[in-house]
N, C-alpha and C positions, 0 to 999 in steps of 0.2 A: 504494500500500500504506500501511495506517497508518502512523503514527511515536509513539514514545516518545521522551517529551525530559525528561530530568531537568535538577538544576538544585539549587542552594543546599549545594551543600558548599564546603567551604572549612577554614580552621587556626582550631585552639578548642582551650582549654586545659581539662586534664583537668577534670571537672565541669564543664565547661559545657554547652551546648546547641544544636543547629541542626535546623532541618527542611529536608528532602529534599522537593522535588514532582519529581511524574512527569508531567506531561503530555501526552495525547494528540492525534492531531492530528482526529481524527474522533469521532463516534459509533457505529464499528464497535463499538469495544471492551464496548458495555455488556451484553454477554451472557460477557464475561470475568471471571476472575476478573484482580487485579493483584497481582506479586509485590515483595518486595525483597529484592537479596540483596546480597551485596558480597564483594569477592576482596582481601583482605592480603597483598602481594609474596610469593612462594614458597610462597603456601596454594591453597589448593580453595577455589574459589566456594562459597559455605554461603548456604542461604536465611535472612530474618531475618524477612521478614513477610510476611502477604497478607488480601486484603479482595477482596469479591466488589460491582459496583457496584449490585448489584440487594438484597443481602443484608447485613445489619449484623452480620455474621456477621466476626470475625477471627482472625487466626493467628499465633503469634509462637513463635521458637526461646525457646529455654530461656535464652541466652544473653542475651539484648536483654529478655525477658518483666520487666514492673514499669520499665523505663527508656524504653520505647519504644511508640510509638502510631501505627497505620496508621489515613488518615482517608479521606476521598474530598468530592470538591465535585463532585456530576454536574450540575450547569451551567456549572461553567467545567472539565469531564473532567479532571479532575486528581486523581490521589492524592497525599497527602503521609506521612512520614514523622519525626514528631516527637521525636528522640533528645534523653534528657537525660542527666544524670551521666556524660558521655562520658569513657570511660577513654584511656588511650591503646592498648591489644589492637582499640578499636573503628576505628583508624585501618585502612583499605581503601579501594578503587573501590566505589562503590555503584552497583545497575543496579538496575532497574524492566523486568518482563518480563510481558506477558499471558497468559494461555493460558483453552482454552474450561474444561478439566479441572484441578481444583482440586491433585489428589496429582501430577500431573503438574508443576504449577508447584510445589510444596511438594520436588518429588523434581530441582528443578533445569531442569524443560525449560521454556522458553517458544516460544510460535509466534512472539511478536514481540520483539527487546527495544529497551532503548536504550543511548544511548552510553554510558553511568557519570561518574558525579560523584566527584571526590575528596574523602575527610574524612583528615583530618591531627588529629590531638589529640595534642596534647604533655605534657609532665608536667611 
């Protein structure tokens, strides 16, 4: 079965900056769209981004929109996720999850996901 592997979080101090990659272990995934979402201790998983690999087409919450950029390299199957001005509300598990249906990973479901990466921002 594919795999999602993220990867690049880590502690960063309020306005700084880190990128997230997602990558995959195949080229199943390029009729997928790819999501980002992330889960802050005692909240609901909230999606943040998504990009389609076939489509230049993106998607971003309201909350990350103007601070954040979903990118894709489909030769080396990777999304990445480039946060800047990170606050500290941005601190969560961050996960990368495919799906074939675009509202479906926008509304939280993926067929596949991965582990999650931690981002910590401090103030």
């Amino acid at each position: 079965q594919v795999q999602l592997v993220e990867s690049g979080g880590g502690l960063v101090q309020a306005g700084g900056s880190l990128r997230l990659s997602c990558a995959a272990s195949d080229r199943t995934l390029s009729s997928y769209y790819i999501g980002w979402f992330r889960q802050a201790p005692g909240k609901e998983r909230e999606f943040v981004a998504a990009i389609g690999w076939t489509t230049s087409n993106t998607y971003y919450a309201d909350s990350v929109k103007g601070r954040c950029t979903i990118s894709r390299d489909n030769p080396k199957i990777t999304v990445y996720l480039q946060m800047n001005s990170l606050k500290p509300e941005d601190t969560a598990a961050y996960y990368c999850a495919a799906d074939r249906r675009l509202l479906a990973l926008r509304g939280g479901y993926g067929e596949v996901w991965g582990q999650g990466t931690l981002v910590t921002v401090s103030s």
